[in-house]
C-alpha positions as CSV (number, residue, x, y, z in Angstrom):
1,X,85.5,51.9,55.9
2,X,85.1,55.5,54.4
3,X,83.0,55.7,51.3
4,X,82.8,58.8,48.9
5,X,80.1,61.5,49.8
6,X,76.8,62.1,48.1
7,X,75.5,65.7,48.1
8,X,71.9,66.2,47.2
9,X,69.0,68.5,47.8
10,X,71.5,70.3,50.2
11,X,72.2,67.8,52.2
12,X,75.9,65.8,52.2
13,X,75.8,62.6,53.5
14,X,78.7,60.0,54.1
15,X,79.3,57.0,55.7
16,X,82.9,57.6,57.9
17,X,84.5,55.5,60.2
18,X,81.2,53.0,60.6
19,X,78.6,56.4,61.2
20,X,76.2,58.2,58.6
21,X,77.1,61.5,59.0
22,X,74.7,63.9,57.4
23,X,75.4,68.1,56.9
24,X,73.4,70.8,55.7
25,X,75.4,72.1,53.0
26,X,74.0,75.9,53.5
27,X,74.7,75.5,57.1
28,X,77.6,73.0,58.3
29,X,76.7,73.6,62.1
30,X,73.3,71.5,61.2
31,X,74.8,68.1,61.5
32,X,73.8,64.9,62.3
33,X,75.9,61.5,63.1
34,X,74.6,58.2,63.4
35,X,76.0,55.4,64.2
36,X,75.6,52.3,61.8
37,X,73.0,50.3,63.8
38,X,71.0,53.6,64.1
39,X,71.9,53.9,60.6
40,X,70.6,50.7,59.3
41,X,67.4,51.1,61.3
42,X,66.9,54.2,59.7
43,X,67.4,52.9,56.3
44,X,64.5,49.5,57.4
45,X,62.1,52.9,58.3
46,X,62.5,54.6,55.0
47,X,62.3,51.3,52.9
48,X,59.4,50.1,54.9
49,X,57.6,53.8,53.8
50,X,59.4,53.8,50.1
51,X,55.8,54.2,49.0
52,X,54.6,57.1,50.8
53,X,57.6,58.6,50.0
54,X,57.5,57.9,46.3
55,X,54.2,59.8,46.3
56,X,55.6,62.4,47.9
57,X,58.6,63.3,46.1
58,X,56.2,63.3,43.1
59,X,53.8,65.7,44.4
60,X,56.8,67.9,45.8
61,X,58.2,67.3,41.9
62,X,55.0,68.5,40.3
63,X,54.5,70.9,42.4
64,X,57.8,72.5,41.4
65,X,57.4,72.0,37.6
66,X,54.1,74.1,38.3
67,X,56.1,76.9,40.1
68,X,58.6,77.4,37.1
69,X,55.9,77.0,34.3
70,X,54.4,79.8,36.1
71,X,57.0,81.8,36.8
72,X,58.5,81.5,33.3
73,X,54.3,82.8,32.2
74,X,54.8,85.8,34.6
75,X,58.1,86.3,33.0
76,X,56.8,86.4,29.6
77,X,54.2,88.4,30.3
78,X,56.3,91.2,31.5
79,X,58.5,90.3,28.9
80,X,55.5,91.2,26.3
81,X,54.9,94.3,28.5
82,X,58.0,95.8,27.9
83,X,57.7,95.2,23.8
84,X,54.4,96.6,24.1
85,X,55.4,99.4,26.3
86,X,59.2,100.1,26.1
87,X,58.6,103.6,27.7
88,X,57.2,101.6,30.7
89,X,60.4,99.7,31.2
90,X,62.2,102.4,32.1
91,X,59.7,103.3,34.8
92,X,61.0,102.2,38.6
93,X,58.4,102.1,41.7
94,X,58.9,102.2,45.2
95,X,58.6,99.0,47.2
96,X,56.1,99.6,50.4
């Protein structure tokens, strides 16, 4: 029994012909295939550890919201730069 894939986090997974096969969507040579009893054992670990990795998405969550809030303040700040100085804007600097 085929069933319809899910892609998430960059990952495709899909159960095909009684195996989980899983593929990195930015690389398609990074592929994994399991068979349904190593499957299902698999799926016992990761229910057995839902906790832990509860917490964990969370923290990797908040972590990210932190990342963008302060990217989107560096943003703004160059952003309020370049209304302060518009001659500046037009000023490029080599990378080292």
């Amino acid at each position: 029994m085929d069933v319809a894939p899910m892609n998430v986090h960059g990952w495709k997974f899909q159960l095909v012909n009684q195996e989980l096969s899983i593929t990195s969507e930015q690389d398609p040579d990074v592929h994994l295939e399991l068979s349904a009893n190593a499957a299902f054992s698999l799926l016992d670990y990761l229910y057995q550890y839902r906790h832990v990795l509860h917490d964990a998405a969370e923290a990797e969550t908040e972590h990210d919201v932190q990342a963008r809030k302060q990217s989107s303040l560096l943003e703004a700040g160059r952003v309020e730069k370049v209304r302060k100085y518009p001659d500046l804007a037009q000023v490029r600097l080599p990378y080292r």
